[in-house]
C-alpha positions in Angstrom: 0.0 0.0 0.0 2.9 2.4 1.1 4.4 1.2 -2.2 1.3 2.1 -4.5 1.2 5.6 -2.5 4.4 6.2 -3.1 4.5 5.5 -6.9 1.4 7.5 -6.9 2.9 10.8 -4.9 6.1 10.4 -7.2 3.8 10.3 -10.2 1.7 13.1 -9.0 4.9 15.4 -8.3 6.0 14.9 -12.1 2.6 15.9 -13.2 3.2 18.9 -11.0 7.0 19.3 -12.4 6.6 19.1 -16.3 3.4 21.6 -15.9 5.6 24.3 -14.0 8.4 23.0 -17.1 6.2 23.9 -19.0 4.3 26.9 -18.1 7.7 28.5 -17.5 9.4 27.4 -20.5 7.0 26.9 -23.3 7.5 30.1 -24.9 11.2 30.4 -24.5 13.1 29.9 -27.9 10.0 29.3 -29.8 9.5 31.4 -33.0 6.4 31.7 -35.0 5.6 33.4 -37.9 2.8 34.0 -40.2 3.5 36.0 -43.9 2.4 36.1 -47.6 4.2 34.6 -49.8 4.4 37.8 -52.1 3.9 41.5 -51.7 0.8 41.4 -54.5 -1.2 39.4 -56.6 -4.4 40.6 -58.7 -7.8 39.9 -58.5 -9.2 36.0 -59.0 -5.1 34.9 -58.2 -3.9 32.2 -56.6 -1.4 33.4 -53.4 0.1 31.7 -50.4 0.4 32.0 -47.0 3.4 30.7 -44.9 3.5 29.6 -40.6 6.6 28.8 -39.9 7.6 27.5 -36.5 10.8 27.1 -35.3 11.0 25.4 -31.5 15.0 26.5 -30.6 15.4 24.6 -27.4 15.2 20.8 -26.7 11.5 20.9 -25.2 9.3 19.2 -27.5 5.8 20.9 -27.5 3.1 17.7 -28.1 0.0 20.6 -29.1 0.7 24.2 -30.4 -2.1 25.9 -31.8 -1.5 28.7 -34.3 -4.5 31.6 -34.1 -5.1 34.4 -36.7 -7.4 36.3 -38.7 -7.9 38.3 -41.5 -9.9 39.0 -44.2 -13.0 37.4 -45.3 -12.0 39.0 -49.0 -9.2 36.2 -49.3 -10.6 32.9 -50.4 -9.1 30.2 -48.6 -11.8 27.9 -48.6 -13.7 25.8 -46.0 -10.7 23.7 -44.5 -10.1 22.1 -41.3 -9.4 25.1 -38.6 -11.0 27.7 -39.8 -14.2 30.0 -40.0 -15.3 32.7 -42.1 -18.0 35.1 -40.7 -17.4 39.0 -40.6 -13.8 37.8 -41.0 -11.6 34.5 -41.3 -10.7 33.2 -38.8 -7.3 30.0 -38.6 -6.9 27.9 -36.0 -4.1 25.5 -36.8 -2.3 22.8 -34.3 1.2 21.8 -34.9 3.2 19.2 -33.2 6.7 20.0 -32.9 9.9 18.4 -30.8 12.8 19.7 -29.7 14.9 21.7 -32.1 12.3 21.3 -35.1 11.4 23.2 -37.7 7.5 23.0 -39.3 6.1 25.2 -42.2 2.9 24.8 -43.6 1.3 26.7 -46.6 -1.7 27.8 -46.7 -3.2 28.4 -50.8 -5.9 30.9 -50.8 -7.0 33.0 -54.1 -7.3 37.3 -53.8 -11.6 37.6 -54.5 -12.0 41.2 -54.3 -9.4 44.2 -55.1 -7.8 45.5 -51.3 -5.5 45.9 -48.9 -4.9 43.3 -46.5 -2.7 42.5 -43.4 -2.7 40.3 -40.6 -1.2 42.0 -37.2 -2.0 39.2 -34.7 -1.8 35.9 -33.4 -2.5 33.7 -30.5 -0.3 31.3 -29.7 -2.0 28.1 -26.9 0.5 25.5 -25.6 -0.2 22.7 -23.4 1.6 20.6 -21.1 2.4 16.6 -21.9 -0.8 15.5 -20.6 -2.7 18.2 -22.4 -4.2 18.9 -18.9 -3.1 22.7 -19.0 -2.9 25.4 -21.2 -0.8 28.8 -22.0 -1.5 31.7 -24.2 0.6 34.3 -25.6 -0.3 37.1 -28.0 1.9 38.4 -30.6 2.2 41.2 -32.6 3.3 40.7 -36.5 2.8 42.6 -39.8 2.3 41.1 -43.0 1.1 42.5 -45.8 -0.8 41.9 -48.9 -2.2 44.3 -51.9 -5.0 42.3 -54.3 -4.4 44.8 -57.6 -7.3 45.4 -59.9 -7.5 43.6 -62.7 -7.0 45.3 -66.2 -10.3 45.2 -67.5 -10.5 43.9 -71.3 -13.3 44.0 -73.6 -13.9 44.8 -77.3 -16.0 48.2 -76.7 -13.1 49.2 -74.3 -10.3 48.0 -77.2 -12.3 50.5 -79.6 -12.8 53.2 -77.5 -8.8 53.2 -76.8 -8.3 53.4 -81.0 -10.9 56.2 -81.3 -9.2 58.0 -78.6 -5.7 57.3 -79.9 -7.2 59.0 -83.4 -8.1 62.1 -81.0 -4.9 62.9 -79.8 -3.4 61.9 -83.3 -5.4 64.9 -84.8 -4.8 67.5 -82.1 -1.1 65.7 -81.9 1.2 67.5 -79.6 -0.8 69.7 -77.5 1.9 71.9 -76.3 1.3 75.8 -77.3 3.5 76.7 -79.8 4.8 80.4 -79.8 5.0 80.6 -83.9 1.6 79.4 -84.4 -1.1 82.6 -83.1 -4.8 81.4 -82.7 -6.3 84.7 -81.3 -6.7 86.7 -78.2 -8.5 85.4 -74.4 -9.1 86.5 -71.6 -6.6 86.0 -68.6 -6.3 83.3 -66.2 -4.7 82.7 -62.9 -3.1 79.9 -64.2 -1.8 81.5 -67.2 2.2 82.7 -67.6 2.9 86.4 -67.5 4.9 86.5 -70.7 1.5 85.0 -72.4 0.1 88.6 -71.9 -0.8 90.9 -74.9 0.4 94.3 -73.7 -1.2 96.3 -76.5 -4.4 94.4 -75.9 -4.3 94.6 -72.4 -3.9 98.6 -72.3 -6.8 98.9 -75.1 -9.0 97.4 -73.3 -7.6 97.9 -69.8 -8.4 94.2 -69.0 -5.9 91.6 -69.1 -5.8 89.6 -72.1 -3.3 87.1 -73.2 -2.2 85.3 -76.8 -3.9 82.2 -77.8 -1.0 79.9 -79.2 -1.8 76.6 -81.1 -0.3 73.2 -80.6 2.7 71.0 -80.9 3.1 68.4 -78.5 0.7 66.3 -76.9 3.1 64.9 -73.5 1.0 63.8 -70.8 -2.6 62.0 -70.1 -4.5 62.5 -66.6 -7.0 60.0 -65.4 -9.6 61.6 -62.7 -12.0 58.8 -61.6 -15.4 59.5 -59.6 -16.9 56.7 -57.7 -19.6 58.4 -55.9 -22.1 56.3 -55.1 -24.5 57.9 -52.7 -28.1 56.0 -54.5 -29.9 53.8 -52.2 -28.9 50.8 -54.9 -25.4 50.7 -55.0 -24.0 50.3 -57.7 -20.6 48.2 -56.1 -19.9 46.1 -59.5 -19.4 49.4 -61.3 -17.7 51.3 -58.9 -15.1 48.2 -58.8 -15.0 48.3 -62.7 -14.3 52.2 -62.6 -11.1 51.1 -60.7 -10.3 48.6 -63.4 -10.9 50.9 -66.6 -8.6 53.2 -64.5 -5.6 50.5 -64.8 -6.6 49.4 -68.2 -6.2 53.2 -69.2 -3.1 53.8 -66.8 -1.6 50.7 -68.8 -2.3 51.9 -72.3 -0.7 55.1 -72.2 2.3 54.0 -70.3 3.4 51.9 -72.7 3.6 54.7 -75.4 5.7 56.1 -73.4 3.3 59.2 -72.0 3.4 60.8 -68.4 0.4 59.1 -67.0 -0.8 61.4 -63.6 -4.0 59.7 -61.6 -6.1 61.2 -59.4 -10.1 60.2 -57.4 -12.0 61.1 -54.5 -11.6 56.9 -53.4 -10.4 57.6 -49.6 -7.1 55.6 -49.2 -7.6 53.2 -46.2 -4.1 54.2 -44.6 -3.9 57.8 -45.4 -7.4 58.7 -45.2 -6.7 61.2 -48.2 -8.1 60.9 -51.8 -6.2 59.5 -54.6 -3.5 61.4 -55.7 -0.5 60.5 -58.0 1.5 63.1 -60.0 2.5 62.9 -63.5 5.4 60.3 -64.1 6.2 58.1 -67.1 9.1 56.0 -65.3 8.5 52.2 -65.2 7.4 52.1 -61.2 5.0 54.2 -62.1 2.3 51.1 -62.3 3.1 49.9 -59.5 2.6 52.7 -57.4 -0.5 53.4 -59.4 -1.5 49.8 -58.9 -0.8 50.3 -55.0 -2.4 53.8 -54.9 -5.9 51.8 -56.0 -5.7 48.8 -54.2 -6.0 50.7 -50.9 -9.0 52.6 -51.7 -11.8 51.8 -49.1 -15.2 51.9 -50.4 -16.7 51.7 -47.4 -15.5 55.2 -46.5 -17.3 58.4 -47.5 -16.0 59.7 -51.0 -14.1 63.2 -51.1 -16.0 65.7 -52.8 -15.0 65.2 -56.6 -15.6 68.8 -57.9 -14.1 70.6 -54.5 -11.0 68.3 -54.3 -10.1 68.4 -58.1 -11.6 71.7 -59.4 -8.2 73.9 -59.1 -6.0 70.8 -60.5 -8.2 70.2 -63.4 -8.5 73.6 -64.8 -5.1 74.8 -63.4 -2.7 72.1 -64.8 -4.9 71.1 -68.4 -2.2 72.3 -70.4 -0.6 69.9 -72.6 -2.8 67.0 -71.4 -5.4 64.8 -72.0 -8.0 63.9 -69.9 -9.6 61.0 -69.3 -12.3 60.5 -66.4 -14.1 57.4 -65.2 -17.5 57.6 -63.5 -20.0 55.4 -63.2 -22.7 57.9 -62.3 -24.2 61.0 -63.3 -24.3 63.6 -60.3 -25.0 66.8 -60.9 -21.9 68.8 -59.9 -20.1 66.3 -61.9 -21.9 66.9 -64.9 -21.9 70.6 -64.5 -17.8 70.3 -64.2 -17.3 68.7 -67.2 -19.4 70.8 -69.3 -17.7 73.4 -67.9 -14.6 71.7 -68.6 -15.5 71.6 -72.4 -16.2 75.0 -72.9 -12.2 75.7 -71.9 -12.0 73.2 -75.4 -9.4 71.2 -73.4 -9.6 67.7 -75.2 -11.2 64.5 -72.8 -13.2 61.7 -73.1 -15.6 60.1 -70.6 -15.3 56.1 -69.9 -18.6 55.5 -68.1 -19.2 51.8 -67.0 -23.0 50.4 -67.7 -23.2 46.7 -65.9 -25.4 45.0 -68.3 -25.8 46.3 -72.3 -28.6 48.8 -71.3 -28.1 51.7 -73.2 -28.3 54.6 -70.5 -29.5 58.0 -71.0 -26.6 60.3 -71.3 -26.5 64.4 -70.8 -27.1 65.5 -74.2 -24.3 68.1 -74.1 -21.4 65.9 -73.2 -22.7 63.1 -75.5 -20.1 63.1 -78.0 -17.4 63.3 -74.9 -19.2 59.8 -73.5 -17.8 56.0 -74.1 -20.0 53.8 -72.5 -18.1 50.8 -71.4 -20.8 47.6 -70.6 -19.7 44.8 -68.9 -21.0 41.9 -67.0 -21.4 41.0 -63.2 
């Protein structure tokens, strides 16, 4: 009987023992990580994610679960360990001795355009006899931008010709000093030595020379995706971001200054879209970046307060293209406005379905409907 007591308080004392091993010396030397395998992939991609746990001392661990979450926007599908509601949520459980190294991947595929991180997780031991339990939160930063996809279609391919055509026939639309068109008014953004003296003093209002062209050097992209209607139109605001690459795309490879600028709120700086005129080869990319991190969930910046100044002030020598899939008033009102300065632009307005919409009859001819499918 002593004997059997005995055995039983020894046993009882290393049940005690390894659980004070362990609650003291779990965590020490273990490293655990959690990162995407790339910095970007577009939309509908395949991408990977990587746990990696490296257990740096000679204490196995028999259970270590790995927690995290991120975004429910990244399809990973219904496996073992995890849980999509608001979010998704991975629990995974490794086994790992002494000194060993495990990595699993995880294959998931981008669904939806964003910007998407994953600053947590929860790490559980347990002792040998899975009788107790430890936690421990981390802190980590990984990173992953789903780009929008170029968007592609025939309408879109013909649009780009006609446009091409445009600027072939107004080619270079840099003022050229030899070439005299006539007399304007004065504007704040015009240059001093544009001024006509003699017509100035005549009339004893500034007016300046009107030159004619010669070199057509950079294209600006404005998008608007206001969508304040009580059926929102989220496929077409999406495709608006699209149309913006495809154009961004086009014109970059001619070798133009591309600039790019909407009221989409970015979800880090909480400022509207803004990217200056560049025709360098990161130039995509940081447009590509620039878009990704627009949150459509915030409020939209006013379009025709936030752009008004740029788009009247710096039209010289550029085309513009803008991208809106909806008709607002103030919008409308700009670009007619806009037309009446005969600055040169063209309207790509996204239609989900082929319902021909009805257009404002005095920027018809300024107006490419791009349809498309959900």
């Amino acid at each position: 009987m002593i004997k059997i007591l005995g055995i039983g308080l020894i046993g009882y004392l290393l049940f005690i023992a390894q659980k004070l091993i362990y609650q003291r010396l779990w965590a020490a030397h273990l490293r655990v990580s959690v990162g995407f395998g790339t910095g970007h992939i577009f939309e509908g991609e395949q991408g990977e994610l990587k746990e990696v746990i490296e257990n740096r001392k000679r204490l196995p661990l028999a259970m270590l679960k790995v927690k995290f979450k991120t975004d429910r926007n990244l399809l990973f599908g219904n496996e073992k360990g995890s849980r999509t509601t608001d979010q998704y949520y991975r629990n995974d459980v490794f086994r790992v001795g002494g000194g060993e190294r495990v990595t699993r991947t995880l294959k998931f595929q981008g669904g939806k355009r964003g910007y998407y991180t994953i600053d947590e997780i929860s790490l559980v031991a347990s002792d040998l006899f899975f009788l107790s339990q430890f936690v421990e939160e981390h802190s980590v930063r990984t990173e992953l931008y789903v780009y929008p996809k170029p968007f592609n279609s025939e309408r879109l391919r013909q649009s780009l010709v006609h446009l091409n055509g445009e600027m072939l026939t107004r080619r270079h639309l840099l003022e050229d000093p030899f070439e005299y068109r006539g007399i304007r008014e004065y504007q704040p953004y015009d240059d001093m030595r544009s001024i006509n003296w003699k017509a100035t003093a005549k009339t004893g209002d500034f007016k300046v020379n009107q030159m004619g062209y010669t070199s057509l050097k950079s294209v600006r992209i404005f998008f608007n995706i206001q969508d304040d209607n009580i059926l929102k139109k989220e496929e077409a605001v999406e495709m608006s971001l699209r149309i913006v690459v495809s154009l961004c795309l086009h014109f970059l490879q001619q070798g133009m200054q591309i600039s790019c600028y909407g009221n989409g709120v970015d979800i880090l700086t909480h400022q509207p879209l803004s990217v200056d005129s560049k025709a360098s080869e990161g130039q995509m990319d940081f447009i590509y970046r620039a878009l990704a991190r627009i949150d459509t969930a915030q409020p939209t910046a006013g379009f025709v307060e936030t752009f008004e100044e740029k788009l009247f002030q710096e039209s010289k020598g550029a085309y513009t293209c803008f991208v809106a899939p909806n008709q607002y008033d103030d919008f409308v009102a700009l670009l007619d406005r806009y037309e009446e300065t005969d600055n040169p632009f063209t309207w790509f307005y996204p239609v989900l379905g082929n319902k021909e919409p009805e257009l404002p009859p005095e920027l018809q001819k300024r107006i490419e409907v791009i349809y498309f499918e959900a």
